[in-house]
N, C-alpha and C positions, 0 to 999 in steps of 0.2 A: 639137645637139652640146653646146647650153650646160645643159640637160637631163640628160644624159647625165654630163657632168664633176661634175654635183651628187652624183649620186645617187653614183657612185666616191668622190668626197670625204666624202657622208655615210658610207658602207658603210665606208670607211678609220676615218671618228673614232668608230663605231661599236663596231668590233675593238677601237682603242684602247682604249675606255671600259670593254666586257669583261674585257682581258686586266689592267687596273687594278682592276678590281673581284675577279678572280681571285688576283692578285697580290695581294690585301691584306692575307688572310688569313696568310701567310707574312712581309709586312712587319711587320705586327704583331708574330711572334712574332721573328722577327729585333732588334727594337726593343726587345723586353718582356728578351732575352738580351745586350744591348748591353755589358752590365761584364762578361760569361761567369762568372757565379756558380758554372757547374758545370765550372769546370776541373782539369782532371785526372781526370774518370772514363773515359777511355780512354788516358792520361798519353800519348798522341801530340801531343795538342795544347801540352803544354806543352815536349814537347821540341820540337816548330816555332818556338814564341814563345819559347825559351830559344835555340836556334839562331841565332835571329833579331835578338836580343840580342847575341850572339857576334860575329856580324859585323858589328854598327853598332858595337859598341863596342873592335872592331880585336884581338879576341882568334885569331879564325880558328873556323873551322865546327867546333866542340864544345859538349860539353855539358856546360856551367857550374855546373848545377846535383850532379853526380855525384862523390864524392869524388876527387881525384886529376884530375879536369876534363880527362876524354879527348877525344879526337877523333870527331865524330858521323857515324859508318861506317854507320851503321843509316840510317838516312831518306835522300835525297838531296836537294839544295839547292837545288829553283827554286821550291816554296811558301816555304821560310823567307826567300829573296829578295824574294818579295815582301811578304812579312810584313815585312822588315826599316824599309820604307818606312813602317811604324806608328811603328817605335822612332826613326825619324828626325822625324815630326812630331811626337812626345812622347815624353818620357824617364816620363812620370808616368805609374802603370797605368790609370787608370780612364778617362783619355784615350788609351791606348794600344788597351785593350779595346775601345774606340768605334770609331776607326779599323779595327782590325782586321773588326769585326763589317762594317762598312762593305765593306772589301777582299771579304770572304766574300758579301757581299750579289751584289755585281758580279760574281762569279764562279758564285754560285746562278742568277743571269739567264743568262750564258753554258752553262750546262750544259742551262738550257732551252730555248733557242737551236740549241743541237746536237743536242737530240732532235728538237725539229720538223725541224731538217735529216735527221737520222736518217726520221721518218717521211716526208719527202718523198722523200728518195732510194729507200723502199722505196714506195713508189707508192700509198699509202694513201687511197682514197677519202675526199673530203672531210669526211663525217661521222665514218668514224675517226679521222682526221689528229686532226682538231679534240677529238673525245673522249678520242683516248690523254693529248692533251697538259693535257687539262683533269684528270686523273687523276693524272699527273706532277706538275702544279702545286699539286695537294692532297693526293697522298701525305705524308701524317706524317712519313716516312724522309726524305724529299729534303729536309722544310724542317728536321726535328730535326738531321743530318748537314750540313745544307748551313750551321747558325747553329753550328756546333762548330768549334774552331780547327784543322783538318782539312784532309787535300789531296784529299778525294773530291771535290768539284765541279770543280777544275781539274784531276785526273787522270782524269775521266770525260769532262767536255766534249772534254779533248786527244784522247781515245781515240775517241768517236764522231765529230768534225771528221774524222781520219784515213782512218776507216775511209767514212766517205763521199768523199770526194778520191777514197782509192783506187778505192772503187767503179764511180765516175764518171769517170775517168780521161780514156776515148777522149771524153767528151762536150765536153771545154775543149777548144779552140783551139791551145793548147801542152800534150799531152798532157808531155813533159818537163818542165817546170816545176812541173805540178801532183805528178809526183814526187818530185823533190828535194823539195817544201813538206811533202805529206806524210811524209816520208819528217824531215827537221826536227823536224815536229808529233809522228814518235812519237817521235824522241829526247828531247822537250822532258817527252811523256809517261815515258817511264823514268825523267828528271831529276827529274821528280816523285813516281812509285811504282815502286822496281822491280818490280812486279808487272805493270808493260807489256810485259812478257819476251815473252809470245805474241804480241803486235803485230809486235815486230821477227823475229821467226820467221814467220809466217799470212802477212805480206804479201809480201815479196819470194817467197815458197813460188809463192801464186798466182800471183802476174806470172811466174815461172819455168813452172806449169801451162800458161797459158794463151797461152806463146812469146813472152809481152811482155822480151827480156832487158834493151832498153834501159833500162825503166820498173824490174824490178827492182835492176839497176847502181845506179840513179841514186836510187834508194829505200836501199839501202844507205851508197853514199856518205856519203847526209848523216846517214841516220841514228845508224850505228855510232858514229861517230868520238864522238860524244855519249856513247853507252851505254859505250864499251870508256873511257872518259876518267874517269866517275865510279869502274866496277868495279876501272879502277886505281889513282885515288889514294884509296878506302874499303879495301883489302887492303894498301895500302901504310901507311895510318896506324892500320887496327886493331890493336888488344894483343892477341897471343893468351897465351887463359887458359881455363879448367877451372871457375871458379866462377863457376855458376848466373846470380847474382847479373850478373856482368859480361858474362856471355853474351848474356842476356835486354836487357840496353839498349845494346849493341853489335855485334851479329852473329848475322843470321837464321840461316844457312845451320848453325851450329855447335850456336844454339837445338833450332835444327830435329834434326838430327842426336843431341842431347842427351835430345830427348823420341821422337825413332821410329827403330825398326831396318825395316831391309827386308824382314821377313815380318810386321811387323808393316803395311805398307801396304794389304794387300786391306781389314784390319779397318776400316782408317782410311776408306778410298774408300765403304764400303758405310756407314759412321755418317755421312758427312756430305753423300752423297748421299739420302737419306731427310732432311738435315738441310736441303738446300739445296731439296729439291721445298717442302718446309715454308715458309722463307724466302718462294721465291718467290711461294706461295699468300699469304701472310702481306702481302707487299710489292704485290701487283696486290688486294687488299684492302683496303690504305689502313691496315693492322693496324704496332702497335709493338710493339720489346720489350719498352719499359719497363710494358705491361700486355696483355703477351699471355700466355695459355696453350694449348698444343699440344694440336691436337685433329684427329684423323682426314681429318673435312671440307676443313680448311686444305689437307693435303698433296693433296687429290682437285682443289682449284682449282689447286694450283702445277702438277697433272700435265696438267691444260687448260690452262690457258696456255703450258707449254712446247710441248706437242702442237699450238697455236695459233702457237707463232715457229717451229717446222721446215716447220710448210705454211705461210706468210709465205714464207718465207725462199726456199723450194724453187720457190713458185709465180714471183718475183723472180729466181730465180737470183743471190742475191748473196754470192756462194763467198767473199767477202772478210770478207765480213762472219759468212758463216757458220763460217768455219774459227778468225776469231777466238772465236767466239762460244765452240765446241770446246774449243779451245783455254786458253780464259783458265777454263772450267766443268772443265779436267782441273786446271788447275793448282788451282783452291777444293780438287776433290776429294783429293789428296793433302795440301794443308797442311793443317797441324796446330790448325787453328784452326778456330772454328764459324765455318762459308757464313752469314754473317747479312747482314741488309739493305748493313750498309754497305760489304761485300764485295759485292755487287749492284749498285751503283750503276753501272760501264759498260754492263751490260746491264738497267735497271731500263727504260729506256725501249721497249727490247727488248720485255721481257714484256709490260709493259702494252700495246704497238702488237698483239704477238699474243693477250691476252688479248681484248683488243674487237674483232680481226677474228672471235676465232672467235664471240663473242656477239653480233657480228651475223648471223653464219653462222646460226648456231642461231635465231634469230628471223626470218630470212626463211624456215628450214625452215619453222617454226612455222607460219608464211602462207602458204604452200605446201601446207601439209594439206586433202585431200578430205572433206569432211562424211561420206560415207558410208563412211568405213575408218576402221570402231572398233577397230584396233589403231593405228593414226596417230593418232588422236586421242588412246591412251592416250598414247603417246611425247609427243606435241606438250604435253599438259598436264602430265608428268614435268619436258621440259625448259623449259615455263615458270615451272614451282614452280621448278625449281633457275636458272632466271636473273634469276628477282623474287627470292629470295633471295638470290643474291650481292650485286644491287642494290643491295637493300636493307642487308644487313652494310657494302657499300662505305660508304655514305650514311651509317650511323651510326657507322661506325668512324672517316668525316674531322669529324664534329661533337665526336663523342669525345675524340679524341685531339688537335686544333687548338682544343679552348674549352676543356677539361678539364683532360686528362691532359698534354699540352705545357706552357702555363702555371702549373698546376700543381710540375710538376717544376722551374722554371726559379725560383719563388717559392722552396719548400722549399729547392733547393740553395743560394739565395741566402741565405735565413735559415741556414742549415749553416756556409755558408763565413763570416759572421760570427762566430757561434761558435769556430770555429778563430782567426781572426783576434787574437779575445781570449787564445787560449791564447798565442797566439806574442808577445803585448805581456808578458804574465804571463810566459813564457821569457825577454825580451828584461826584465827587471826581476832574475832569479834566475840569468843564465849569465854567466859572467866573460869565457868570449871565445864564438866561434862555434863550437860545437859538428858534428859529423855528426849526421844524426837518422835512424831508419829511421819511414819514416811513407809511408799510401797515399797522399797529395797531396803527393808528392816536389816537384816538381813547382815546385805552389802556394805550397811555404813556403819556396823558393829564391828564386820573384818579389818575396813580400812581404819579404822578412826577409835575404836574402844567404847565408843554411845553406845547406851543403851536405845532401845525404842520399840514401836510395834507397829503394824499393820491395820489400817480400817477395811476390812475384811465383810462386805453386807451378809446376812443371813442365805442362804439356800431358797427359801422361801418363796420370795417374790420372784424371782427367777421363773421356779415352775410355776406358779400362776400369773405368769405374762402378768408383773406389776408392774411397770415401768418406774412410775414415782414412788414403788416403796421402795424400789432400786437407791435411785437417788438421792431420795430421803437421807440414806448413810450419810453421803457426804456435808448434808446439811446442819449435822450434829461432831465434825471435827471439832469444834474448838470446844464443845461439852464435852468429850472424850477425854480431849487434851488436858483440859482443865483437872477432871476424875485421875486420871492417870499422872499428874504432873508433871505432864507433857510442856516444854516451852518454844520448841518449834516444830512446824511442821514444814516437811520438803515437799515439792511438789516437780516431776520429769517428766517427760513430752511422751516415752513410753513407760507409762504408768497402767495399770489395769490392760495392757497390749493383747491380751488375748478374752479378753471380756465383751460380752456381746452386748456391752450397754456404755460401761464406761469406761471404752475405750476411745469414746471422743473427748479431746484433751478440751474444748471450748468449752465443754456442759461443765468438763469438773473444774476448773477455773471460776467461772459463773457460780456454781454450787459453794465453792471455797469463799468468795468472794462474799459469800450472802452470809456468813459465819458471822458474827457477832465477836471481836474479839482478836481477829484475827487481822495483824499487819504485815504487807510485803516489807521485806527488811535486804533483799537479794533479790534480783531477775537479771536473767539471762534468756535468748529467744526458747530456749529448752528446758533451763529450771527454774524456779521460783521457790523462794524460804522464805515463811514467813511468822511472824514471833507471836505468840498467845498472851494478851495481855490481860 
């Protein structure tokens, strides 16, 4: 026995030391991201940490930084809650930044946490289990999204916690109570993304399929009263208005409605289904956006791995899971937005659990082949080129993108946002009181500086109908904005639009700025430019 206790204990501090040494690679970058040098390139994170600011500082859930300091109808309020707990240990950014990276770290572990619960719930042989999640741990996406001031790690974990509860339901003791809980969990999930809209739909649906009414009631109960609480008082305090401008950081539904009509939706479902097989090859690759380019191959891996989670899923029967899955994959397909990784995250661990069942599939065919069927042989050596290939792309795409391309980008935005920094000391030397500004780190120069200002933000639109110049168009009407808005400067940085597949060339939007009417340089440096609306 005493034998036996050893070797459990050794095998225990074993895993430990593993999952530490897996885990480090992600602390590092967590660490090396600690001040968030790159904030505001998805300006979500700064409207969380301005929210968050809101409420510690007794103003009520808005958004501080936006002219006229409306009500923040858009995001829902249980990240910037906990965000809020940053601005309570420091009022000062750069210890605020720490904390928060912190909060994010602890939430990055819970999300991996709920995938491994994820893959146990789906019954995954010990070598999968353990490989999906070694795959999850080094994905690029999980650790770049999971160090950004962001609600995907805690609206992903809520979502997969749930959706295993439900799954598992009749296995507890108190099947009732594990209702109500999940049922709690996705309310907690909406309070974090309303994009958990399919959750509160999928689940009580099944429990209604499957004659459980008790289990649905009591899924409802707790859940709604959550979701119907935020949807009323976000319609109660939003402005309704027409301008673009206040659409875009107050109100999806109207957003949304602004950039698609109803015949335009097949268009929309077929671009970003082709966009999201992409994604997910992209994402079960270990591949980022920030250097990735779209190539055929990608979309052929995302359509194995999907082919990989409907035989999972099917072979499990796990309807709760599957109908979310459905469900939350119609809703990507209809919004108006690119299916990219970080839209993937409830179901990233999905993929990846079905990407490695089917590669292990494929490599016991492999071994399964007769020496003497030289047409099996040919197959068997096809699908070992294409599984030492993927292999091998995973392998160098996490050294890539985790030593390189991650730290990399985290260094450059940090030298950037210094940059700006100085412009806004140079403003804060040249402006008599506080100005609005329109600038793409809206955001960032509310934190440092107290400005108000906003974002030129182009429509959705043009986008999906490869417009190029209605693209551009936007920037052609800054100083009309400006003027509307009582805008008196605008900023202009060298990573401005950086992830934009249009104007992300800093020449065009110079040129473009430059054709304004109105508009004078007052400031340049080889990175920034301010210039005053006259």
């Amino acid at each position: 026995m005493g034998r036996m206790a050893n070797r459990v204990w050794m095998k225990r501090c074993l895993t430990c030391v593993l999952l530490l040494l897996l885990l480090s690679p992600a602390a590092y970058l967590f660490w090396s991201a600690h001040d968030q040098p790159q904030l505001g390139l998805f300006q979500d994170d700064g409207f969380y940490l301005i929210a968050a600011k809101a409420l510690v500082e007794g103003h009520g859930y808005k958004i501080l930084s936006l002219p006229g300091e409306p009500y923040q109808t858009k995001y829902p309020p249980l990240y910037p809650l906990l965000l809020s707990m940053a601005w309570c240990v420091s009022r000062s950014l750069p210890h605020t930044f720490a904390t928060v990276t912190f909060i994010n770290w602890l939430l990055y572990l819970g999300y991996l946490a709920a995938g491994y619960m994820l893959f146990d719930t789906l019954k995954l042989p010990k070598l999968a289990r353990w490989l999906s999640l070694l795959i999850v741990v080094l994905t690029p996406a999980c650790v770049f999204f999971g160090f950004q001031i962001m609600a995907e790690s805690l609206f992903s974990g809520l979502v997969l916690v749930c959706l295993c509860l439900t799954e598992r339901t009749l296995t507890f003791k108190r099947p009732v109570l594990i209702a109500v809980g999940s049922g709690l969990i996705a309310g907690a999930a909406f309070l974090t993304k309303t994009a958990a809209a399919p959750l509160l739909i999928t689940t009580p649906f099944v429990f209604l399929y499957r004659k459980q009414y008790t289990y649905a009631a009591c899924f409802l109960l707790s859940a709604m009263p959550l979701a119907v609480a935020w949807i009323t008082w976000s319609t109660c305090h939003r402005i309704p208005s027409t301008d673009p401008v206040w659409l875009y950081y107050t109100d999806y539904v109207a957003f949304y409605k602004a950039n698609v009509a109803w015949n335009e939706v097949p268009k929309l479902i077929t671009t970003n289904l082709s966009l999201l097989i992409a994604s997910v090859g992209k994402a079960v690759l270990c591949m980022l956006t920030l250097n990735y380019k779209y190539t055929p191959e990608i979309s052929v891996v995302g359509g194995f791995a999907m082919f990989g989670v409907i035989r999972l899923l099917a072979a499990n029967r796990a309807i709760h899971i599957m109908a979310f899955a459905l469900a939350y994959v119609l809703e990507l397909l209809v919004w108006n937005f690119t299916p990219g990784e970080r839209f993937l995250f409830p179901l990233l661990p999905l993929c990846i659990a079905g990407f490695v069942k089917e590669m292990l599939y494929v490599c016991k065919l492999i071994r399964g082949v007769r020496s003497e069927m030289r047409v099996q042989w040919a197959v068997a050596l096809a699908c070992t080129c294409g599984v030492g290939c993927m292999v091998i792309t995973l392998i160098v795409s996490v050294w890539n993108n985790d030593v390189h391309v991650v730290p990399e980008f985290i260094q450059n935005s940090r030298i950037e946002r210094n940059r700006r920094l100085a412009a806004y000391e140079w403003l804060r030397g040249h402006v008599e009181h506080a100005p609005a500004f329109v600038s793409y780190r809206d955001t960032e120069m509310y934190l440092y500086t107290g400005w108000h200002g906003y974002r030129i933000q182009p429509l959705t639109k043009p986008y999906y109908d490869h417009n190029r110049l209605g693209v551009l168009a936007t920037l052609l009407r800054v100083s009309q904005s400006a003027r509307l808005h009582t805008a008196r400067y605008v900023v202009s940085s060298a990573d401005d639009y950086e992830l934009d597949s249009i104007l992300s060339d800093r020449t065009i939007r110079e040129d473009l700025l430059n054709q304004n009417r109105g508009l004078r340089t007052v400031y340049t440096t080889p990175d920034v430019r301010v210039y005053s609306v006259d």
